[in-house]
C-alpha positions in Angstrom: 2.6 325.2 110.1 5.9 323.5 109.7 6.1 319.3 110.2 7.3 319.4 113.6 4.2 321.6 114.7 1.7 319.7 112.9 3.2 316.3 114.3 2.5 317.9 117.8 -0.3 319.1 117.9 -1.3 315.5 116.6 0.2 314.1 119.8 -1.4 316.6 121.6 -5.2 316.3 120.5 -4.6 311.9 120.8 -3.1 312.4 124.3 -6.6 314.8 125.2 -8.6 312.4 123.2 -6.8 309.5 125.0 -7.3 311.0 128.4 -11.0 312.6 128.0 -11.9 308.7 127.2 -9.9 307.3 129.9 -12.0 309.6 132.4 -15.5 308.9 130.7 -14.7 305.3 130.6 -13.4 305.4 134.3 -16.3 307.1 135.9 -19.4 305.9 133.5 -22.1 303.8 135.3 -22.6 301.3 132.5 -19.0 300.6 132.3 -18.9 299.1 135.3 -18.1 295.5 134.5 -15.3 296.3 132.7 -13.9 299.5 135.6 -11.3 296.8 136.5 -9.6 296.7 132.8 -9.6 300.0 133.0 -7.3 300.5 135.5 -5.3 297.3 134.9 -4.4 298.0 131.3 -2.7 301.1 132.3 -1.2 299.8 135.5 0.4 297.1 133.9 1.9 298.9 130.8 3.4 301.5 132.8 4.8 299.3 135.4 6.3 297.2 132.6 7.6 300.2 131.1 9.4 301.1 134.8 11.0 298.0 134.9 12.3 298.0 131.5 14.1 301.5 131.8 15.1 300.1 135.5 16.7 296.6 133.7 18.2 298.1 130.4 19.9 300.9 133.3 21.0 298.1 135.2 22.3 296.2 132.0 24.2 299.0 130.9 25.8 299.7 134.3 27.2 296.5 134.6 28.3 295.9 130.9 30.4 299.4 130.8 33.9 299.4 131.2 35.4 301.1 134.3 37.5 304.2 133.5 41.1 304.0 133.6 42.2 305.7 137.4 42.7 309.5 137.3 46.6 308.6 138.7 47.4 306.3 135.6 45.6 309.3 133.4 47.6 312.1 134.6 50.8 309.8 134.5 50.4 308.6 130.5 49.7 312.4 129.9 53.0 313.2 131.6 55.3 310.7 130.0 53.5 311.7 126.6 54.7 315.0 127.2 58.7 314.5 128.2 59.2 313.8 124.7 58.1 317.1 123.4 59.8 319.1 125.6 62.9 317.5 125.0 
């Protein structure tokens, strides 16, 4: 089993460990006062986790340069070119 294979199937069996608890400790009886955290925890880490990939999107959309007009392109490719034929 190469590195790459054993490093997922540790990221498989934690992500079915992981979930398996999430369930029991979801649905057991005499978890009840806590149900609430249960569902909160997650909720929150994965809405923060939504807005971060939405903001750092947003951040990089409006700190990128615009590109340079296909016209002014195809003109600078042209006037680099009478030279050479010349």
């Amino acid at each position: 089993m190469s590195k790459d294979q054993a490093t997922g199937l540790l990221i498989f069996l934690t992500c079915v460990t992981v979930a398996i608890l999430y369930c029991v400790g979801l649905f057991w009886p005499a978890l009840e006062s806590i149900r609430l955290w249960i569902i909160a925890i997650p909720l929150f880490i994965g809405f923060t986790a939504v807005m971060a990939i939405g903001a750092w999107i947003g951040w990089t959309m409006a700190t990128t340069p615009l590109p340079k007009p296909i016209e002014e392109t195809t003109d600078e490719t042209e006037k680099e070119k009478e030279p050479e034929e010349q």
